[in-house]
C-alpha positions as CSV (number, residue, x, y, z in Angstrom):
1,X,106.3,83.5,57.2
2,X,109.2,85.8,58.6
3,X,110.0,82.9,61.1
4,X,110.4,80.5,58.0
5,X,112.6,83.0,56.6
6,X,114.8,83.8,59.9
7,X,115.0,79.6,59.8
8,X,116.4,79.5,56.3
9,X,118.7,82.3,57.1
10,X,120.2,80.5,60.0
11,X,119.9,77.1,58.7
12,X,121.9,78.4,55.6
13,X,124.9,79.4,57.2
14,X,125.3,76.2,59.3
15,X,128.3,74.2,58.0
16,X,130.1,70.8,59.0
17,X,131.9,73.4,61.6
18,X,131.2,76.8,63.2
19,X,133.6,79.5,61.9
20,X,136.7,80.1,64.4
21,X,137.6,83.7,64.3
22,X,141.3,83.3,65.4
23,X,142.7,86.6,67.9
24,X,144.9,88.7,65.6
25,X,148.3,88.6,67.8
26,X,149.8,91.7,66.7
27,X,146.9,93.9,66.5
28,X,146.0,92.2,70.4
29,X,149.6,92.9,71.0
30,X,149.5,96.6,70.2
31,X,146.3,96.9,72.2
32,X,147.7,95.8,75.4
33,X,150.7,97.7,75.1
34,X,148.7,100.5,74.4
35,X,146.3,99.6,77.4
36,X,149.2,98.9,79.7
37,X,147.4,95.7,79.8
38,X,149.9,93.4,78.5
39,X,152.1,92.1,81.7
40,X,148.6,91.5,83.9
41,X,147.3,89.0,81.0
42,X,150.4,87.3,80.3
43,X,152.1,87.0,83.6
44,X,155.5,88.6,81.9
45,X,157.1,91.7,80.0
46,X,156.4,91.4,76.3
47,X,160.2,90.8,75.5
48,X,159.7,88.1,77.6
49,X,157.0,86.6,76.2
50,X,159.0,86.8,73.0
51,X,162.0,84.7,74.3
52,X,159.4,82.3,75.3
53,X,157.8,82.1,72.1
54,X,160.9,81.4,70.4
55,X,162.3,78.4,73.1
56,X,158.7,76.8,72.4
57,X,158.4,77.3,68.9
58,X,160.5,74.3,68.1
59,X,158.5,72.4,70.1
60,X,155.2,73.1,69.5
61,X,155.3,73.9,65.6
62,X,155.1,70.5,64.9
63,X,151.5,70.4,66.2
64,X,148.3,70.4,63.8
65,X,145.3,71.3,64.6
66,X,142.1,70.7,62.8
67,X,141.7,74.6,61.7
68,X,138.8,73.7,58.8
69,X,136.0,76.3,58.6
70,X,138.3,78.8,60.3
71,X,140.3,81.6,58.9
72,X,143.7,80.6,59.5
73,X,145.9,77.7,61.6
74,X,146.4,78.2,65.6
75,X,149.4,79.9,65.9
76,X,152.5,79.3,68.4
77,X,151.3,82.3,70.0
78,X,147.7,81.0,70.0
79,X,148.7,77.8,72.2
80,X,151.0,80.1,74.6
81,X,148.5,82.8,74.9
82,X,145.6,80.0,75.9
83,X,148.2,78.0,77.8
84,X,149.3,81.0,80.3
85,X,145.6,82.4,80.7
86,X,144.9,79.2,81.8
87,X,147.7,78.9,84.1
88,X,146.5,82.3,85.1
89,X,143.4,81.0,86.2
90,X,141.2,81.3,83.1
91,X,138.8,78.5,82.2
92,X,139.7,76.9,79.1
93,X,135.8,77.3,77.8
94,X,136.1,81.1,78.7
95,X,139.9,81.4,76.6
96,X,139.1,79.3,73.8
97,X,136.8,82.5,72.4
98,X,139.6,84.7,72.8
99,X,141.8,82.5,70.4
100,X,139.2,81.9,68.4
101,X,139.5,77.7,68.8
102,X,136.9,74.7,68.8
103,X,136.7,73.6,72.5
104,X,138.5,70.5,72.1
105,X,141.5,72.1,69.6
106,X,141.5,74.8,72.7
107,X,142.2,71.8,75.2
108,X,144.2,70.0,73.3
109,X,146.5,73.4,73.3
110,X,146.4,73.7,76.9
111,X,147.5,70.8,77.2
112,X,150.5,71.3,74.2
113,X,151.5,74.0,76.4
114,X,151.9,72.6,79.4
115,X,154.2,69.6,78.1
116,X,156.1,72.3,76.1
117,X,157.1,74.0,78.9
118,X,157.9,71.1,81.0
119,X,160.3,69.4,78.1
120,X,162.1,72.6,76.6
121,X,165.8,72.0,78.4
122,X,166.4,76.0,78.3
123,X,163.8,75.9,81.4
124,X,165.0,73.2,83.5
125,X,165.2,73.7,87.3
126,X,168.9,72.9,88.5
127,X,170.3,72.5,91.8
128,X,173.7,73.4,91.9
129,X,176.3,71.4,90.6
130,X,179.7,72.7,91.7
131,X,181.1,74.6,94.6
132,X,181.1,78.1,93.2
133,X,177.3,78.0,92.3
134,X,177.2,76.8,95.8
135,X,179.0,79.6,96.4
136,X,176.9,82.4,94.3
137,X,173.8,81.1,95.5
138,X,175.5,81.7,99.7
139,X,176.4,85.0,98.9
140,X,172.8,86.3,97.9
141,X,171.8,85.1,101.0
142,X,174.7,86.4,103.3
143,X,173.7,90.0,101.5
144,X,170.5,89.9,102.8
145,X,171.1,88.6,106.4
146,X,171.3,91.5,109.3
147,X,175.0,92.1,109.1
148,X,176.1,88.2,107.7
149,X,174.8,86.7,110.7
150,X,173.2,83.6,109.1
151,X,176.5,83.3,106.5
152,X,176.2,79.8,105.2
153,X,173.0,79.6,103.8
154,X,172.5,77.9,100.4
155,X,168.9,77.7,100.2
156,X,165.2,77.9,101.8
157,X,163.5,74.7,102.0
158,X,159.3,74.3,102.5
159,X,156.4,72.9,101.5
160,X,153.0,73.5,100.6
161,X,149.8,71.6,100.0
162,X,148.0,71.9,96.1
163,X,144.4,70.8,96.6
164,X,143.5,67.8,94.0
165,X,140.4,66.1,93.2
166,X,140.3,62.6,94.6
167,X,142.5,60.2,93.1
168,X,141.4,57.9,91.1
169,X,141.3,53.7,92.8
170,X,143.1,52.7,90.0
171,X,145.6,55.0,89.4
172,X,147.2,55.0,93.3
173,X,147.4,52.3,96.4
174,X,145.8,54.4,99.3
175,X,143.4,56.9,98.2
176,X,142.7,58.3,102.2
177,X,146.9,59.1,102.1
178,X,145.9,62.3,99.6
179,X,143.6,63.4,102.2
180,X,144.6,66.3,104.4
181,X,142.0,66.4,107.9
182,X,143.2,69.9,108.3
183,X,142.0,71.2,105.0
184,X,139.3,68.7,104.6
185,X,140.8,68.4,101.0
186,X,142.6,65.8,98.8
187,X,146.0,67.1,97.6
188,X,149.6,67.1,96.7
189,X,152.5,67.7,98.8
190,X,155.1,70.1,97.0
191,X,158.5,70.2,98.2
192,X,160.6,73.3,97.3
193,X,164.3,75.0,97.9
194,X,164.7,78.6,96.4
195,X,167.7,80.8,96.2
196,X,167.7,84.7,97.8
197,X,166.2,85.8,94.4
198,X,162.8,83.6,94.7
199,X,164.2,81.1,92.1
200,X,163.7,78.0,92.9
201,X,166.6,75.0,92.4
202,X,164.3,72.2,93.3
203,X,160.4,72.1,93.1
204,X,158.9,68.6,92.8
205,X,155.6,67.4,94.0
206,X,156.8,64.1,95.8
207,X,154.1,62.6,97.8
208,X,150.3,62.3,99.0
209,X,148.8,65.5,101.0
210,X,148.2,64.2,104.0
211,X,152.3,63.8,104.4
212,X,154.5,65.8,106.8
213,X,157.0,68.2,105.5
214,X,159.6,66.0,107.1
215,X,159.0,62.4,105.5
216,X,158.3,64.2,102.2
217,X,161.8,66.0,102.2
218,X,164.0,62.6,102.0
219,X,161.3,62.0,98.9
220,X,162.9,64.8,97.1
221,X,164.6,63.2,94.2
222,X,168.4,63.9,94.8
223,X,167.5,67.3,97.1
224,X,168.0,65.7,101.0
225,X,171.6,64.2,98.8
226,X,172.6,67.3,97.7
227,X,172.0,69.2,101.2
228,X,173.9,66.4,103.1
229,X,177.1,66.4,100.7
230,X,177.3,70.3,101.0
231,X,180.5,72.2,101.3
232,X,181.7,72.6,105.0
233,X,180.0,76.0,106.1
234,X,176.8,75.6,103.8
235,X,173.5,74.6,105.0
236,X,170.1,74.9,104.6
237,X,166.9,76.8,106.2
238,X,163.8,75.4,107.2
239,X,160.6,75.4,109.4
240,X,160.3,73.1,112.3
241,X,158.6,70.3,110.7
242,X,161.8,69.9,109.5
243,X,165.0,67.8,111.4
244,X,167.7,69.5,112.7
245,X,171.3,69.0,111.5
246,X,174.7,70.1,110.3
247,X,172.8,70.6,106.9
248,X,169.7,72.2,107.9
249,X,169.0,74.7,110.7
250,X,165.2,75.4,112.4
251,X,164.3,77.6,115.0
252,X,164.2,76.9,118.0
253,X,160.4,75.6,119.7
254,X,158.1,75.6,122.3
255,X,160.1,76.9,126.1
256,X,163.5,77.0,124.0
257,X,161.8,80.5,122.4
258,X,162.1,82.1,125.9
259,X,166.0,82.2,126.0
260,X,166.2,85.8,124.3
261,X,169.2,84.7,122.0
262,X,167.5,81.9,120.8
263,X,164.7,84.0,120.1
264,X,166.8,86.0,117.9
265,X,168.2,83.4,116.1
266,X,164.7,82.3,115.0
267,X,164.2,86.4,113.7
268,X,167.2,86.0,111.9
269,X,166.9,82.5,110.6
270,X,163.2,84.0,109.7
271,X,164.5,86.3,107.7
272,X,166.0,84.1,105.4
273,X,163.7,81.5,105.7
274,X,160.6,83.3,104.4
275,X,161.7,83.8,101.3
276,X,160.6,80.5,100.4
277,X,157.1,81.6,101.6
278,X,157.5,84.8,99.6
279,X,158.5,82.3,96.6
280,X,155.2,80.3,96.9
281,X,153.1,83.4,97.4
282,X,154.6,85.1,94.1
283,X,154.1,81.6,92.3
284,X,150.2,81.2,93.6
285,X,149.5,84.9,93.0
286,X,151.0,84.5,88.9
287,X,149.1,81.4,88.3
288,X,145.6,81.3,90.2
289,X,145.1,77.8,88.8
290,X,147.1,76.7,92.1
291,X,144.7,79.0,94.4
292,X,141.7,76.5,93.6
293,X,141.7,72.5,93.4
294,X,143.5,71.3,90.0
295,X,141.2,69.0,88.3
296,X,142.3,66.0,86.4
297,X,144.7,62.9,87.2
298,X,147.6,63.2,89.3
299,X,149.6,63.2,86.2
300,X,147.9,66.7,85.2
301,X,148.3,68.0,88.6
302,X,151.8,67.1,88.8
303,X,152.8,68.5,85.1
304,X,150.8,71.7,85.8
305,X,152.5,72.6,89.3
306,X,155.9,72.0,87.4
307,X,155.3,73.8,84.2
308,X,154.0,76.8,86.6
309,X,157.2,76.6,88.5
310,X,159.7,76.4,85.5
311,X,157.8,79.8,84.3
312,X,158.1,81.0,87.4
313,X,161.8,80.8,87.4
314,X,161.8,81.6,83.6
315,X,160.3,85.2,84.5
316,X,162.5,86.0,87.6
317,X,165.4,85.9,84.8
318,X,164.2,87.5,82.2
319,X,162.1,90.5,84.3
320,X,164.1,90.3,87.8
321,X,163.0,89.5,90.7
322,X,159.9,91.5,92.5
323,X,160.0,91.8,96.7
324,X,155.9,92.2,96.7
325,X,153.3,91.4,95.3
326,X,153.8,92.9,91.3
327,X,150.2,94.6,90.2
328,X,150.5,91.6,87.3
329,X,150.4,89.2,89.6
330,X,147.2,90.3,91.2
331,X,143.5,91.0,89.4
332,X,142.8,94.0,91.0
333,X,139.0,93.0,92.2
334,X,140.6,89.6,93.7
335,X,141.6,89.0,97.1
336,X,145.5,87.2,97.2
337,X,144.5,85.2,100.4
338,X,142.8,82.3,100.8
339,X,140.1,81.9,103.4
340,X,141.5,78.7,104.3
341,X,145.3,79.5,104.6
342,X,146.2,80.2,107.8
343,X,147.1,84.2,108.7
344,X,146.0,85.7,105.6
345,X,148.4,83.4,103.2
346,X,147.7,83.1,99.3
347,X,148.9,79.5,99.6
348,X,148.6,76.4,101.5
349,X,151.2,75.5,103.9
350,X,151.9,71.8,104.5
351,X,149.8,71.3,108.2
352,X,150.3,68.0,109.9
353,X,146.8,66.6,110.9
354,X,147.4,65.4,114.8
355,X,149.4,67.9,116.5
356,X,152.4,69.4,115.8
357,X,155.6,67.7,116.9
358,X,159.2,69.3,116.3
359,X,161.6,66.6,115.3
360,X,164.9,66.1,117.6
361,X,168.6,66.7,116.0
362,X,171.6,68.2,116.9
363,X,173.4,71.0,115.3
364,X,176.9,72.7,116.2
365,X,176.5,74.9,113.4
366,X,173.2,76.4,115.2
367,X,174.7,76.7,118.8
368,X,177.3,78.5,117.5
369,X,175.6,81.0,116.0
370,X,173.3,81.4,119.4
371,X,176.5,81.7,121.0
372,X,177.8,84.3,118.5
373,X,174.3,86.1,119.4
374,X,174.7,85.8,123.3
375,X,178.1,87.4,123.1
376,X,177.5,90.4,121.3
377,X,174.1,91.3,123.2
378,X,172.2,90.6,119.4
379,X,168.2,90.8,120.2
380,X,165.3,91.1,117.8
381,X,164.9,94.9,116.4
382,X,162.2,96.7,118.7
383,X,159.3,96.9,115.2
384,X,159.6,93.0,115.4
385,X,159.4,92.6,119.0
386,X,156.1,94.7,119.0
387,X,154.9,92.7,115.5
388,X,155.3,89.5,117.7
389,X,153.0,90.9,120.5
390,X,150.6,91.4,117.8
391,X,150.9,88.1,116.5
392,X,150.7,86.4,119.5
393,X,147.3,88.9,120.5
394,X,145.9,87.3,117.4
395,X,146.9,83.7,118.4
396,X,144.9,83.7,121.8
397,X,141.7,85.6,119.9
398,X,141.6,82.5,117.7
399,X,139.6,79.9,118.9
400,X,140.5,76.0,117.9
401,X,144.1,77.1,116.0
402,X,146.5,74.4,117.6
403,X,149.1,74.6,115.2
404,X,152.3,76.1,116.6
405,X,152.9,79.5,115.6
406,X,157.0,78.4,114.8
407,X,155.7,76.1,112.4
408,X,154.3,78.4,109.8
409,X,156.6,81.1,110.0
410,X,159.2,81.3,112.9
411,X,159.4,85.2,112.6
């Protein structure tokens, strides 16, 4: 009898739809703030979270969502507050509770999100149009390079591998091309230029993962024409999978390391130079969903990894740039590296499968600024030259690692 009535009870309250408790924003809002919770969950400052509320709104107001048997309509802030816990690596079947959503209305948000972002023209990524941005951009480089020695730089170039799931037979020509040997993983390869602040001015994911750094680069849509039609003076930095040029300076490789002013010109180029790294590592530490594989067509992949680097820029102007890693950006039970990321790195570095081969150029600029070095008796500071033993300690202890060390980080 009392299981005939618990039956009737239940049966009762079944409808067409399951009630959909939506989050109250402001009381959520206050309890953060009050928690000290609020930048951790949302990847930003609350004020700027606001301003990105109000870009979006005009965008994604226009959506309806099927809200019957719920207590109110998803909310702006409902679709961004799903849309960066997701990007923060959050399953969507997890976050749909939280804003109170049917599973598919909490995709279909996710999704609204992500397309937001990447249309709203107030978060475009620009590469520089005219001389004096060219200029601004040189200058926050010069002020961080030991005493202007690297004085013409205009930008960091790199590139990293996003792991995929494998592509679809219909929807590209050569599946085994998105195949990396080295990570035994199907993926993307991003290429990526950032200014001395971490912002990037190009980020575009141009071509299948198992592609080197250096055939992706001309791939860049309008990024190789831009570097090559630079002001006299400015040039680029970039690892050695790179070509050397007028336009874009590498370290030196293999016996060339032994001249000691080479060797200081890598340091010094290094410098510079890792702030792309430092750029990925902030952008895979704010939004885990890069740390794993992206699921979902190449399409998906492709407008996730943008919309995570337009917010990425978004936030470094609106809350300043951060050197380290910010406590937001981490989950304090969670490790930043990945097992599979060479020495200890959060994200994956673009790793050519067969050996690695350094590609031949010339460069006046770059002898000139060895000869600069020679002169004045210019040598690594002591902590690096000691960091390098270390380094290279750690090389020979690793069995099977054949990729050169100059590759992933010339420092």
């Amino acid at each position: 009898m009392d299981d005939l009535l618990f039956l009737h009870n239940a049966t009762s309250k079944i409808r067409n739809e399951w009630d959909h408790q939506r989050l109250n924003w402001e009381e959520h809002v206050i309890q953060l703030q009050h928690e000290g919770k609020f930048n951790n969950e949302y990847r930003m400052s609350l004020p700027t979270h606001g301003k990105l509320v109000r870009i979006l709104d005009p965008i994604l107001q226009r959506r309806e969502y099927n809200s019957r048997g719920s207590d109110g309509p998803i909310l702006v802030e409902h679709i961004i507050a799903i849309g960066l816990r997701v990007l923060a690596g959050g399953r969507t079947v997890d976050q749909r509770h939280i804003i109170g959503s049917s599973l598919s209305a909490a995709y279909d948000a996710v999704d609204d999100f992500i397309d937001a972002v990447n249309t709203a023209p107030e978060l475009d990524i620009h590469l520089p149009q005219t001389d004096e941005q060219w200029h601004t951009i040189n200058q926050g480089f010069t002020n961080k390079s030991y005493n202007g020695l690297i004085s013409g730089c205009v930008g960091a170039l790199d590139g990293f591998f996003q792991r995929t799931n494998k592509p679809s037979k219909t929807n590209v020509a050569n599946v085994l091309s998105y195949y990396s040997g080295h990570y035994e993983s199907y993926g993307v390869n991003c290429q990526a230029c950032i200014k001395s602040d971490l912002q990037f001015i190009y980020f575009g994911v141009v071509s299948p993962g198992s592609t080197n750094d250096n055939i992706s680069y001309p791939l860049a849509s309008g990024l190789k024409e831009a570097f090559d039609n630079l002001p006299l003076g400015y040039y680029g930095l970039a690892d050695a999978a790179y070509t050397l040029s007028e336009r874009m300076l590498i370290p030196y490789t293999g016996v060339d390391r032994l001249d000691p002013s080479q060797d200081a010109f890598n340091y010094y180029l290094s410098q510079l130079r890792i702030r792309v790294e430092m750029a990925f590592g902030r952008l895979v530490n704010k939004f885990r969903i890069l740390s794993g594989k992206i699921e979902g067509s190449l399409d998906r992949v492709t407008a996730i990894l943008t919309a995570c680097a337009r917010l990425h820029n978004f936030i470094i102007q609106e809350d300043g740039p951060f050197e380290g890693v910010s406590p937001e950006d981490m989950d304090s039970n969670t490790d930043a590296s990945s097992s599979i990321a060479p020495f200890g790195m959060n994200y994956l570095p673009v790793v050519p499968d067969d050996s690695f081969v350094s590609y031949s150029g010339v460069s006046h600029t770059r002898e000139a600024i060895v000869k600069f070095i020679r002169e004045n008796g210019i040598g690594r500071p002591l902590h690096n030259i000691e960091r390098k033993k270390r380094e290279e300690n750690m090389l020979l202890s690793v069995g099977g690692l054949e990729v050169d060390r100059e590759f992933i980080s010339p420092s």
